[in-house]
C-alpha positions, 0 to 999 in steps of 0.5 A: 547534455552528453556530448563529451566522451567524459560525459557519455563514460561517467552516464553509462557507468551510472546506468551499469551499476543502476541496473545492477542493483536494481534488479538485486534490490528488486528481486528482495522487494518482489520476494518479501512482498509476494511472501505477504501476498501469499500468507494473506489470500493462501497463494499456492506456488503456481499463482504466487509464479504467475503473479511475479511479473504483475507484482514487479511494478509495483515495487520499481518506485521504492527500488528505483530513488534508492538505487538512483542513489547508490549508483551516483554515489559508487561511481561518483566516489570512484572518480574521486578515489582515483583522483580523476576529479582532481586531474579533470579540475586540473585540466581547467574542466568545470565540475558541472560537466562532471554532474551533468551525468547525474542530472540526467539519470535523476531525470530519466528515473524521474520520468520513469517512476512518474509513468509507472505511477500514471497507468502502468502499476495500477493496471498491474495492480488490478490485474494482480488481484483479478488473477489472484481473486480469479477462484475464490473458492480455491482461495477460500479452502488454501486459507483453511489449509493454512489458518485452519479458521476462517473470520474476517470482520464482515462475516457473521460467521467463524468457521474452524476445521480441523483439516482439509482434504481435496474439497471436504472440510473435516469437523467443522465448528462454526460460530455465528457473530452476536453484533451490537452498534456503538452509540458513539460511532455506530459500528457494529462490534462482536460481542460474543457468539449465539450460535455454534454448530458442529459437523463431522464433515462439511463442503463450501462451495461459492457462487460468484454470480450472487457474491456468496459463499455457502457450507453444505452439511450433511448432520450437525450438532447444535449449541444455541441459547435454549436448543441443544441437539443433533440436526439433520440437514436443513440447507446450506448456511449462506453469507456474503463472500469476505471482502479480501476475496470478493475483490471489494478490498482490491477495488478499495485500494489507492494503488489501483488507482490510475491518474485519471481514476484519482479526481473521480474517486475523491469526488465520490467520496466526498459526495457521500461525507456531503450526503452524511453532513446534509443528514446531521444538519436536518437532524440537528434542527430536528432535536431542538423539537423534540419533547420527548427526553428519550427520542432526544437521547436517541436522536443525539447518539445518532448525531455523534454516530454521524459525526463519526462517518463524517470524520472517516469520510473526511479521512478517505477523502483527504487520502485519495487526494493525497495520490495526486501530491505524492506519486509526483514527490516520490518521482521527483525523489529520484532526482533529489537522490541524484544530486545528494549521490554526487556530492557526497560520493565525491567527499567520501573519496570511496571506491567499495560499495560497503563504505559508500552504503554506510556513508549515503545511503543508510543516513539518506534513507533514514532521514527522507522516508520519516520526513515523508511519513511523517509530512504525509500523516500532518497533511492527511489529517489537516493539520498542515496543506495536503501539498506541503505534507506530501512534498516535505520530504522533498523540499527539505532533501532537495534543499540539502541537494541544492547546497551540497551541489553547489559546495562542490561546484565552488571547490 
């Protein structure tokens, strides 16, 4: 494909500035997300060092189409700047040699981006979390140095202090969840709290082996509903760990996910939206032989709880089967970018990367990232086939590609 001096010139000086904005557009990214990463899980600066090199894969497949993009249209909009396109159609020298460089940059970013996407981003992934998870008590207290409170919807406890020095807690409050179930969906909501316990001074310590965490007090006073009063110890309070920290939320995303992982997960859970589906259907049957208005009411708020984990299952379901369609599409837009970059950086006629930012990249960015979001939520939630939701975006700028590569060709 490069067999020409011309070819070989126009491939490197796409590669150069490729490379180039990569690592700029890739450090922001880096930065912004590991600034997210540390504000949720209380990262201090030595963790938040250690985890940059884990993190950066993870970030290459949003930086890679849009740089693929700006790199076919700056140097695409030079060579027609300098009227070298006009020499090359002069000399008898047909335009496809001239996108053929394109075409392979296109690929090659394809390429990578689709084996980033297959191993090499959810193993660094898991890999990111281990490492941050690694201490989860560590993790626990840097959260209270920075929040001063610490809740998460599966703890049945909020805990708050006032301070924290090394391993010691300073006047602490803590306040113990009241949780009723929806009759509708059968989750558990807070409602308030019924039970409150101050203390001068606390420690939290967590074992990883029982999956808990446990505050050691020495005195406490006491707010519950009919006692009130200081209490001298009587044992650590102990919970489950929150899931952010117990890893359970890591374990749970898609991005850990490697190719082979995906089909094993998705028939996991739709076997467990099969298992709720069989229940509803027995009990079903079962309503119709109740007597008894009351146990027919009950057995109906059941039914409508279980039409509700049918519907969420549904939903997990159909987002893990989503990756096997969107990993690809967002490889392939490396490609479709390529071919968009060459055409309009030859009609721009543009040698400064200001103008051929503001005349390619910020109108193609705007239009396929909603085309992508919006063709992934109809396919996710049925209303259009899971595939054609996914590779929407694709189709429709790979379309427009097609047509303005061929507009150059025939000029």
């Amino acid at each position: 494909m490069l067999g020409s001096t011309l070819n070989r010139m126009i491939f490197w000086a796409l590669v150069r500035v490729f490379l180039l904005s990569l690592g700029t557009l890739t450090g922001l990214f880096v930065i912004v997300g590991l600034v997210q990463q540390a504000s949720q899980h209380g990262l201090t600066i030595a963790q938040i060092l250690r985890a940059i090199p884990l993190f950066v894969p993870s970030t290459l497949p949003l930086t890679i189409p849009a740089t693929t993009l700006f790199a076919s249209c700056v140097v695409y909009g030079r060579l027609s700047h300098d009227n070298e396109v006009v020499a090359l159609k002069a000399a008898g020298v047909h335009l496809f040699s001239v996108v053929r460089p394109a075409l392979l940059l296109g690929a090659l970013t394809t390429a990578l981006t689709a084996g980033l996407y297959h191993t090499t981003i959810p193993r660094t992934q898991q890999m990111f979390y281990a490492q941050v998870l690694s201490d989860p008590e560590e993790v626990l207290y840097n959260m209270l140095r920075r929040d001063r409170c610490l809740r998460h919807p599966s703890l049945p406890y909020v805990l708050y202090v006032k301070d924290v020095q090394g391993k010691r807690l300073i006047d602490v409050v803590l306040k113990r969840r009241v949780k009723v179930k929806d009759p509708t969906t059968g989750a558990e909501l807070s409602v308030g709290y019924d039970y409150v316990a101050r203390m001068p001074e606390a420690q939290l310590r967590v074992d990883l082996v029982a999956g808990t965490m446990s505050i050691d007090q020495d005195r406490f006073v006491v707010y519950e509903k009919g006692t009130t009063g200081i209490s001298q110890n009587a044992g650590p309070i102990v919970m489950d760990l929150p899931d952010t920290v117990s890893g359970k939320d890591a374990r749970m995303k898609l991005s850990t996910l490697t190719w082979d992982e995906i089909p094993a997960r998705a028939a996991a859970v739709r076997a467990e939206r099969d298992d709720i589906l069989d229940k509803a259907a027995k009990l079903r049957k079962d309503i119709d032989y109740l007597t008894d208005p009351a146990r027919r009411e009950l057995a109906r708020s059941e039914l409508k709880a279980m039409q509700y984990q049918i519907d969420t299952k549904s939903r997990q379901t159909r987002n893990v089967e989503a990756e096997r369609f969107a990993r690809p599409a967002l490889a392939v837009s490396c490609l479709v970018f390529a071919l968009i970059g060459c055409p309009v950086g030859v009609w721009a006629n543009r040698a400064d990367y200001l103008s051929t930012f503001v005349i390619c990249f910020i109108p193609t960015l705007i239009v396929y990232y909603p085309l992508l979001l919006a063709g992934s939520d109809q396919g996710k939630s049925g209303r259009i086939p899971l595939a054609l939701g996914c590779w929407f975006a694709d189709i429709v700028m790979g379309g427009i590609a097609v047509l303005l590569t061929w507009r150059l060709l025939r000029r």
